[in-house]
N, C-alpha and C positions, 0 to 999 in steps of 0.2 A: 780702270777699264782693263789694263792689263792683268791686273791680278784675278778678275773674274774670269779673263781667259781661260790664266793658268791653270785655275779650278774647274772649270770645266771640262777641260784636257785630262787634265788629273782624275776628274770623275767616272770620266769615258774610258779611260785604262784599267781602270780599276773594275767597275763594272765588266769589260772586255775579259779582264783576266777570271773574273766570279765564273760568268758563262764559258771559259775554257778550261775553268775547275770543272764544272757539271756535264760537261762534254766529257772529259779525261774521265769522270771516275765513271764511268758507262754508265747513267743515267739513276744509278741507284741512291740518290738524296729525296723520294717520296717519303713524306712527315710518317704516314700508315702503313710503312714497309719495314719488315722484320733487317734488324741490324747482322742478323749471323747470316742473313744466304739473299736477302734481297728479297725475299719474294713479298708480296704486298698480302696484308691481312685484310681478312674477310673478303675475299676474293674469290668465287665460283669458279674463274676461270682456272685458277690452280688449284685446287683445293680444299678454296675456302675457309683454312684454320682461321676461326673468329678468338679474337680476345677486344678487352676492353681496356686499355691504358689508362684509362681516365677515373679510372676507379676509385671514389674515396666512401671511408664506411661511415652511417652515419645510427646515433643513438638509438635502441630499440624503445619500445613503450618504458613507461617509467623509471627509464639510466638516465646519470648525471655522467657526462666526464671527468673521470680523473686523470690529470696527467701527470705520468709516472715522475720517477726521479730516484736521489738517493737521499736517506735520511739514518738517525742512529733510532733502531727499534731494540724498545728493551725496557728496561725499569727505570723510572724518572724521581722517585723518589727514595726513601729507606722501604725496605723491604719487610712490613710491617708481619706478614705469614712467614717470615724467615725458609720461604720453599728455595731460596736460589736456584731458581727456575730459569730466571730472565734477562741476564748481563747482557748492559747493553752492547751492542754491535753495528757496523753499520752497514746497510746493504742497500741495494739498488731495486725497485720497483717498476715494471712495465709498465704504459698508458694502458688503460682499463676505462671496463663503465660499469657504474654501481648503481642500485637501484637508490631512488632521492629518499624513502623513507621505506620502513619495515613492511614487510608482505601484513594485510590487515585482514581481518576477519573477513570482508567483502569478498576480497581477491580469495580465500581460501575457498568461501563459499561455492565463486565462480566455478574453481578444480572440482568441488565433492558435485554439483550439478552436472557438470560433463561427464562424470564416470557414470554416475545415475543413469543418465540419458544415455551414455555407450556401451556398457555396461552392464543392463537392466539384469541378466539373468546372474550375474557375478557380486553376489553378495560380499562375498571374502575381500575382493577388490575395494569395492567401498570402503570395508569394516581396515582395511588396512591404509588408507588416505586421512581416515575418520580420526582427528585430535582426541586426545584425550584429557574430558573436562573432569573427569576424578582429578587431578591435579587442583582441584580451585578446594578438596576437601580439607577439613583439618579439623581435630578432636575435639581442640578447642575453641573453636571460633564460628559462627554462624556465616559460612558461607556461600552454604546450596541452594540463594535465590544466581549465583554466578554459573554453577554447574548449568541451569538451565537456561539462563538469558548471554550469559558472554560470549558465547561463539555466534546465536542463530538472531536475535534480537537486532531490529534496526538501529536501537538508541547506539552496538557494538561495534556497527560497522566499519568505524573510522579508525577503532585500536589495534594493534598487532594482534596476527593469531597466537596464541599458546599451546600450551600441551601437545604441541608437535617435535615428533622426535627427529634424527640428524638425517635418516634414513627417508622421514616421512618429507622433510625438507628436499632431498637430494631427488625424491622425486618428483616431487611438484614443480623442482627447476626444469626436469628432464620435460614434461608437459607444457608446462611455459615457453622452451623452445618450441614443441611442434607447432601450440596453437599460434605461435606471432610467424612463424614462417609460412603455414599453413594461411593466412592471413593475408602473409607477404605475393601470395601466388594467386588469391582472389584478387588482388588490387593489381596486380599485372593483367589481368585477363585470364589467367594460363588455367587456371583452375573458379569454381562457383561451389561456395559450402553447399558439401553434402552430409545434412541431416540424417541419413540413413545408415552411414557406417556402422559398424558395428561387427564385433570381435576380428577374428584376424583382418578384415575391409577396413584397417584404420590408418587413418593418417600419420607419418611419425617422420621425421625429416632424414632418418636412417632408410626408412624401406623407400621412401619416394627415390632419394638419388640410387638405389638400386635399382628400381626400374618395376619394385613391386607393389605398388601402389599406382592406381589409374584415378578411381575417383571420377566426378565429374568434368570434363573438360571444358572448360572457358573459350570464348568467341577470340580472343588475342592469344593463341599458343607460340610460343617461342619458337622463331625461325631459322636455319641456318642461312649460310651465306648465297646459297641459290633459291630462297624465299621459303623453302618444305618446313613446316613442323617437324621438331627435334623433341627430345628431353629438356628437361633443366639438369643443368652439371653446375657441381662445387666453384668450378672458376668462370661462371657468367658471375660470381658475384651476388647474387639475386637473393640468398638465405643469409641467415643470419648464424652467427657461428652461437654457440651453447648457452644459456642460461648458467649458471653454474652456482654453490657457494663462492663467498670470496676466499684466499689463501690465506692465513691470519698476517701474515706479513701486508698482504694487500689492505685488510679491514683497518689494522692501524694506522697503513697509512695514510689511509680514506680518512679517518678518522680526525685527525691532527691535523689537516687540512693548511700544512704548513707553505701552501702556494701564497696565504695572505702577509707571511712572515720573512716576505725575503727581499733584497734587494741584489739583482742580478745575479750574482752565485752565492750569493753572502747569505747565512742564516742569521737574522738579526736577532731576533726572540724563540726559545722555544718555550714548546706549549706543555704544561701540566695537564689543562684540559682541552678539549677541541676548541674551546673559544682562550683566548688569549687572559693573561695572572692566572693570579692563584685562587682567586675568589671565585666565589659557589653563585653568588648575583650578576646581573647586568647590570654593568657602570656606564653605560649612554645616558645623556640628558633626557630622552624620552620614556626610557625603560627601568631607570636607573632603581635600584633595591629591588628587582622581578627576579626568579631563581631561574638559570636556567638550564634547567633540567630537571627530571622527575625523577626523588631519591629522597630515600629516609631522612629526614633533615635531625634525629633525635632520637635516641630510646621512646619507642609509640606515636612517634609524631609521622604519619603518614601523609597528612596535606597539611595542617598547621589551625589556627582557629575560626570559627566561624563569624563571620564576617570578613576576615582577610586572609583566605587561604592563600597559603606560604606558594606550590606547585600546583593548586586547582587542580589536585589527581589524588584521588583516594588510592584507585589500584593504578590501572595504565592510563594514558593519556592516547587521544587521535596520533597518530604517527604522525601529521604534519604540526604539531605540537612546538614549542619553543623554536626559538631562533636558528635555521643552520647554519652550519659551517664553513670554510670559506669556501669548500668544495659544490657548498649548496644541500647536504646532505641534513634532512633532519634526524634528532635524536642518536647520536652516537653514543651519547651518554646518558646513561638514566634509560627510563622509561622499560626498557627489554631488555635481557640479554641475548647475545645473538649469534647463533651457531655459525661456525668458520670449516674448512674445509679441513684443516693439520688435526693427523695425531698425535695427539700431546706424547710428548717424553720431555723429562724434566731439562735434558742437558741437548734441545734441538740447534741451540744458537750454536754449539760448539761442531757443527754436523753440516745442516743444511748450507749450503751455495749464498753466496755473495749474490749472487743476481736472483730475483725469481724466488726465494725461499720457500721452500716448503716440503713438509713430514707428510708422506700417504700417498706415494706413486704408486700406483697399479698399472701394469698393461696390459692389455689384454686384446685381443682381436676375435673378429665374429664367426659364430660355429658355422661346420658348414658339414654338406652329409655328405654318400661315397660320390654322389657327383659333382663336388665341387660347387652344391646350390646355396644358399643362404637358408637359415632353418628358424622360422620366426616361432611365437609362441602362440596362448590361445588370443592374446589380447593386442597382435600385431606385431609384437615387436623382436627383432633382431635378439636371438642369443649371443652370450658371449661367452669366452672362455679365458681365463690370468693367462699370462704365454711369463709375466716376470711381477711380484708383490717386492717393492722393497720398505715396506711403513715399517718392518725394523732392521733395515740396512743399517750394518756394523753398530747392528745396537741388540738383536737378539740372536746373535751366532755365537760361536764358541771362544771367539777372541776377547769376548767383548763380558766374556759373563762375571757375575758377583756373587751367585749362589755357593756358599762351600759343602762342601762333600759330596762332591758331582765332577765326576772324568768326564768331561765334556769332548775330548778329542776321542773317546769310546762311539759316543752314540752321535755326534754331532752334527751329523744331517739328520736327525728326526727333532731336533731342539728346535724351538718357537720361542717368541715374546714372551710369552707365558712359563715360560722354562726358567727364562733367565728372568725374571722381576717375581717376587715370592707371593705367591696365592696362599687363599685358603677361606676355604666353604663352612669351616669351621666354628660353633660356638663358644669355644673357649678364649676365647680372646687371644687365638693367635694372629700375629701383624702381618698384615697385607699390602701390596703397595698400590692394588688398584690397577695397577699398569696394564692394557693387553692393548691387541691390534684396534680394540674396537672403541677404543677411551680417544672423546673428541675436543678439542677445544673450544671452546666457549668465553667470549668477551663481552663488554661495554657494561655493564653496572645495571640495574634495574628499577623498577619502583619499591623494592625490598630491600633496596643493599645502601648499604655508606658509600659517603663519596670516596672512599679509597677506590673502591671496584670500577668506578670511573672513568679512571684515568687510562686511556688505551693502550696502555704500557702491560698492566696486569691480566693474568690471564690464569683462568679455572678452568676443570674438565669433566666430563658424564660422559657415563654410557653414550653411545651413540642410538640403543634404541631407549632408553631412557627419556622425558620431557619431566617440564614443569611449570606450572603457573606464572613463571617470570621467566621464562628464554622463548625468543622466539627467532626470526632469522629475514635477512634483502637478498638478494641476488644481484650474482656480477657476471661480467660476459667480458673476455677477451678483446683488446682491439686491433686489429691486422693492421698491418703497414707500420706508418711512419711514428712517431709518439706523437706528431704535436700536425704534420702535414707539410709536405714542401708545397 
């Protein structure tokens, strides 16, 4: 009995001294009130600066998360093209989200119907979204029932698109963001699709947070803190940040999907291919001798014999095809290859950042006219202009060159990538290296290639306006905040 006294006594001081702290610090411990000046958020009567604390971002249409980390990205086996390209290194990766399987013919379709529909009088527009199915040609081989059924045909729809180049890729991310944001602002209320846009009246998630974009207006428009309809702004949070390629650093390490191979900080196993050994089959009790993945198994052996086809894929397979990976990701290997955002240069590992890697920083910021306006195009959208290009920082200036017979500290501000890596347009068979600003990385192995090209260590490059019959491309999007969530 005495001792519940005590406690009691004890409880009552305690409490006593709580409420002579909150007295003492002049009343500013409100959970909703800004830490630097006190004043209380989303509040009319001062001001009303609205934010959202509570904010957490969450997967667009068809992203998987990945959660970042650090891993060695590089070459995992002998270096069978002797490019030494690829020494491995080891670097650090952001949380990101990746799309679960390759952009398909469906989804392409969906893009080339909207330009149609918005569009109508812009042919060029089209004709520059429009794949190119001349890739399915070949001299020797009877292919041209695919030129006309593989991209528009229903039996198609499930496979990755092709003959899309790195440019034609880079836009249909940029579209991708409007229409899921544009999406994002019907399901709020704030906006109702309008079917009638059309040339500069279009939707694009640049001209809306300018304020140049009206559109239809929705029954629920976003309120400020004294109830008035406002704009939407960048930090309500409410859009979704870029579609984008992924960085080839990123793609590998999607790929490898070594979150299933660890034990607390420990990497227990690493992986040759996204699925765990060294074998080309699935060794589970239910699956066990199925290949998994879609890849030349043989000199001519494209699916295997009739009766028990080896990968059931002549040419590509549905994108949700074989087994994914631990990240959930299908086809990382095999099936497509698949364009990444880095400009290939042979010696990048020895260049690009520990964190974050990546070859092909542009910046740039948006034009504007003599009054300071924003200066859009015929087809809506926001011009830009480079303000800094660095895809060949210390790699095409004068410190850096290997051409001889060339004073480079003469002409050295007019020298480019293409300066310093040797061209030539010529037929005599002089060597070239291929190399310019516009040569893209290209991963993951295809339904044409051996299982070397598989392995997401190794990496090829093309043109960027270039395509072909076996590259195709997913998209990845940034993820704000925390990697994983407090």
């Amino acid at each position: 009995m005495k001792f519940k006294a005590i406690f009691f006594v004890g409880l009552t001081m305690l409490l006593a001294s709580c409420s002579v702290f909150k007295k003492d610090s002049g009343g500013f411990s409100k959970k909703n009130s800004s830490n630097t000046t006190g004043w209380e958020y989303n509040d009319p009567e001062n001001g009303g600066f609205q934010t959202d604390a509570d904010y957490a971002q969450f997967a667009g249409p068809g992203l998987k998360f990945i959660q970042g980390g650090t891993f060695t990205m590089g070459r995992v086996e002998q270096d069978v093209m002797y490019d030494w390209n690829n020494a491995p290194r080891r670097v650090t990766v952001a949380s990101f989200y990746m799309d679960e399987c390759e952009v398909s013919n469906l989804d392409y379709r969906e893009y080339l119907f909207w330009i149609q529909r918005v569009y109508p009088e812009s042919k060029e527009r089209y004709l520059q979204a429009l794949p190119d199915t001349l890739v399915w040609r070949e001299a020797l081989a009877y292919n041209e029932p695919y030129l006309e059924n593989y991209l528009r045909h229903p039996a198609y729809s499930k496979y990755p698109v092709v003959g899309v180049s790195w440019e034609q890729a880079n836009a249909y991310c940029k579209w991708r963001t409007d229409r899921v944001n544009e999406q994002l602002l019907v399901n709020k209320g704030v906006l109702t699709h309008d079917n009638t846009q059309q040339g500069e009246n279009v939707f694009t998630t640049e001209t809306y947070l300018a304020g140049l974009y009206e559109g239809k207006q929705g029954d629920k428009p976003i309120e400020d803190a004294a109830g008035n309809p406002r704009k939407i702004r960048w930090e309500d949070g409410i859009l979704m940040p870029d579609y984008r390629l992924p960085t080839e650093a990123e793609w590998e390490y999607a790929a490898y999907g070594l979150i299933g191979n660890t034990d607390g900080e420990l990497l227990t196993e690493r992986k040759l291919y996204p699925w765990n050994g060294s074998y080309l089959r699935d060794d589970s009790r239910r699956d066990r001798g199925l290949l998994n993945a879609n890849f030349v198994r043989g000199r001519g052996d494209m699916m295997g014999m009739a009766g028990y086809l080896n990968d059931n894929a002549d040419i590509t397979a549905p994108v949700n095809s074989y087994k994914p990976n631990d990240f959930g990701l299908y086809c990382m290997a095999g099936n497509v290859n698949e364009w990444v955002a880095d400009i290939y240069r042979p010696l990048s590992q020895e260049d690009v950042a520990e964190f974050q890697p990546f070859r092909g920083t542009v910046y740039t910021k948006y034009r504007q006219d003599a009054n300071g306006d924003l200066i859009r195009d015929e087809f809506g959208e926001l011009l830009i202009d480079t303000v800094a290009d660095y895809r060949n920082y210390l790699d095409g200036d004068y410190q850096s060159q290997i051409i001889e017979g060339q004073d480079w500290n003469m002409v050295k501000d007019n020298l480019t990538t293409e300066d310093m890596y040797v061209q030539s347009n010529s037929n005599e068979g002089s060597f070239t290296s291929l190399i310019t600003d516009k040569i893209r990385v290209y991963k993951g192995g295809s339904w044409k290639d051996r299982p070397y090209w598989m392995i997401p260590g190794t990496r090829r490059f093309r043109d960027q306006s270039e395509s072909a019959n076996d590259l195709g491309f997913r998209c990845a999007m940034t993820r704000v905040g925390s990697p994983e969530g407090f």
